[in-house]
C-alpha positions as CSV (number, residue, x, y, z in Angstrom):
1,X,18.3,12.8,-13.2
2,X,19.9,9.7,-14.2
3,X,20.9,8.8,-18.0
4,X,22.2,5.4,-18.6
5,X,24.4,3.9,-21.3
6,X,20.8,2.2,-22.1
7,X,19.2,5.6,-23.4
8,X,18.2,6.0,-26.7
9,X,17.2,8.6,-29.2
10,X,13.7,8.0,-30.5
11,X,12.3,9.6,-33.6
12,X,10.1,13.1,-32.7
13,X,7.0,10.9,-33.5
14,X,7.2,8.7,-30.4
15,X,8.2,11.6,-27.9
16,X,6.9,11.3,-24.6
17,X,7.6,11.5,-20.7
18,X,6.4,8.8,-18.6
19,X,5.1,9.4,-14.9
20,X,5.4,6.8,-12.2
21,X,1.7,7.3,-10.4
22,X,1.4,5.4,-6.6
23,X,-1.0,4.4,-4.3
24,X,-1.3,7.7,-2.6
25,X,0.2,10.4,-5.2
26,X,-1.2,13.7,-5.0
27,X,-2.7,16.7,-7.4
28,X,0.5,19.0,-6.4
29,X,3.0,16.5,-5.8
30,X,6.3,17.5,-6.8
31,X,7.0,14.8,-9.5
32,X,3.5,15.4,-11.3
33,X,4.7,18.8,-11.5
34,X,7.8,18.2,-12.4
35,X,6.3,15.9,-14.9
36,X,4.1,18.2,-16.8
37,X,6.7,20.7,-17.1
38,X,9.3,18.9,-18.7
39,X,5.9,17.3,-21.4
40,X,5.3,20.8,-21.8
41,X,9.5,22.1,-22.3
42,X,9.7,19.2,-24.8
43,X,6.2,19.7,-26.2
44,X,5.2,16.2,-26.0
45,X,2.5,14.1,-24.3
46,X,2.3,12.8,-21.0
47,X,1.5,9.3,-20.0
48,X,1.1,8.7,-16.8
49,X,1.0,5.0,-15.7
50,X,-0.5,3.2,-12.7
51,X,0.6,-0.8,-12.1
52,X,-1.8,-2.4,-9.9
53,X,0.5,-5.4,-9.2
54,X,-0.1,-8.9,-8.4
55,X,-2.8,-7.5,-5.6
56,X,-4.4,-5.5,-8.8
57,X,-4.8,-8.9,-10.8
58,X,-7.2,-10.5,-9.0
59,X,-10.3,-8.7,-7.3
60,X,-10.9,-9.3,-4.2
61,X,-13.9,-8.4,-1.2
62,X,-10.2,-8.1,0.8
63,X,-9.0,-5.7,-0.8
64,X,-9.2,-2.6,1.2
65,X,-7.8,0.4,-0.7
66,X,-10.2,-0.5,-3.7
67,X,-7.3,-0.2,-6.1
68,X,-8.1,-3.8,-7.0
69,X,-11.1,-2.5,-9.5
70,X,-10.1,-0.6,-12.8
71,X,-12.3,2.4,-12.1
72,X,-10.7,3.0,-8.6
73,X,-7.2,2.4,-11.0
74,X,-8.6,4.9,-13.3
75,X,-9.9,7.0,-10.1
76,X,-6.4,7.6,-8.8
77,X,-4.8,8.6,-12.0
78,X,-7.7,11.1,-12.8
79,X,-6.6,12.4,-8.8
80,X,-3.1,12.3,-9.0
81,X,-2.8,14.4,-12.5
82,X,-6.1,16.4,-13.1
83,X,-7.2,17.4,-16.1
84,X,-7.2,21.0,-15.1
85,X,-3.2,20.7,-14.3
86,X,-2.8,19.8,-18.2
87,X,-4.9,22.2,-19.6
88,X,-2.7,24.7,-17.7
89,X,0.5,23.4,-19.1
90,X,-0.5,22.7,-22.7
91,X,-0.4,19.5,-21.9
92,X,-2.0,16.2,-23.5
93,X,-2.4,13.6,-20.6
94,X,-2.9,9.8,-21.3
95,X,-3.9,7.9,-18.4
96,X,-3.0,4.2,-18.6
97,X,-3.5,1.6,-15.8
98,X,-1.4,-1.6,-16.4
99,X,-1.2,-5.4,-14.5
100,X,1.6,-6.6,-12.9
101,X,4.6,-5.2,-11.1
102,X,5.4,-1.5,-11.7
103,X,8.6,-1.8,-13.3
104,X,7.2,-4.6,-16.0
105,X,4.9,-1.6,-16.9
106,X,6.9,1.1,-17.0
107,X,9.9,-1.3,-18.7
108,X,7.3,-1.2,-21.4
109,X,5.8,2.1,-21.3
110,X,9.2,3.4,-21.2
111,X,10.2,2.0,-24.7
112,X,10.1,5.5,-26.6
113,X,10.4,7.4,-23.8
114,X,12.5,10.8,-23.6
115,X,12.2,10.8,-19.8
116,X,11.0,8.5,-17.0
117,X,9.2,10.8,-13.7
118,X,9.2,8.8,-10.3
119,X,8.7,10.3,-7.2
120,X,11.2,9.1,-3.7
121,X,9.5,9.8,-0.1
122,X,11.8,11.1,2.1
123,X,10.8,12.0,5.6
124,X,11.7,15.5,6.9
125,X,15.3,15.9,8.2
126,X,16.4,12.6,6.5
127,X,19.6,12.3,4.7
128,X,18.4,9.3,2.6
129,X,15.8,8.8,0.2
130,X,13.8,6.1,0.1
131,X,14.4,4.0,-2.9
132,X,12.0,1.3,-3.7
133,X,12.4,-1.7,-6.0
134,X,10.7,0.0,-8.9
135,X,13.4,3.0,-8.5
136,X,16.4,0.5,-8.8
137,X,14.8,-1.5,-11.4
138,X,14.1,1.8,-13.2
139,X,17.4,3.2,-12.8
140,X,19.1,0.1,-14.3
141,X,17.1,-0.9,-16.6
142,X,14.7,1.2,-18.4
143,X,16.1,2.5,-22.0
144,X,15.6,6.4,-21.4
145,X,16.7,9.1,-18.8
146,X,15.0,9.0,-14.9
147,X,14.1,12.1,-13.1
148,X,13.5,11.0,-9.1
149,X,11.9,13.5,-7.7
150,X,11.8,14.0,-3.7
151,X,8.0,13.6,-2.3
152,X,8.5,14.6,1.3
153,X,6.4,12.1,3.8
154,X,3.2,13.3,5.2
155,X,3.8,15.0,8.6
């Protein structure tokens, strides 16, 4: 967890945690877990935020992981944090799928924000984690604490 000079107290109204959702993010990933646990500890909503990118902008017949309509978008967030999970945790989900690159999305996502969820891939045995431009951006810029949470590679 990472709290910058940046972080600010928002009014109990606007309290929410933010999840980071990638290409490739699983049901029972850690960081989803870790996610809805801390919505649920600080009994507020969830949002959990897909960017599509520049390759997201523009559909395309070449674009082979599909991610380039909305309802693949919307696909992949309904995957990555079920509505089951929730349900479990007391937990009100919002699903939001934004344009452009991730960290413009969650810059603005983040705005009244108690907490920022990413997940880092690290591959088994590795002393570093693999920190992506979204994670830097995120960890100097964004105006509320990040959680990275380690997502071990796929064997």
């Amino acid at each position: 967890m990472v709290v910058g000079d940046s972080a600010a107290e928002g009014s109990s109204a606007d309290r929410q945690v933010v999840l980071g959702v990638a290409e490739g993010t699983e049901a029972d990933a850690a960081h989803v877990a870790f996610a809805l646990q801390e919505a649920h500890a600080r009994a507020c909503d969830l949002v959990a935020i897909h960017a599509r990118g520049r390759r997201g902008m523009r559909e395309t017949r070449h674009d082979p992981s599909g991610l380039g309509s909305s309802p693949a978008a919307d696909a992949l967030l309904s995957a990555a944090v079920p509505a089951e999970a929730a349900l479990e945790c007391g937990v009100v989900v919002h699903r939001q799928v934004a344009d452009g690159p991730a960290h413009h999305a969650l810059l603005e996502a983040t705005q009244h924000a108690d907490l920022l969820v990413l997940g880092v891939r690290h591959r088994h045995g590795a002393i570093r984690r693999e920190l992506r431009p979204t994670h830097h951006a995120a960890l100097r810029h964004l105006p509320c604490p990040v959680a990275l949470v380690d997502i071990p590679w796929p064997n």
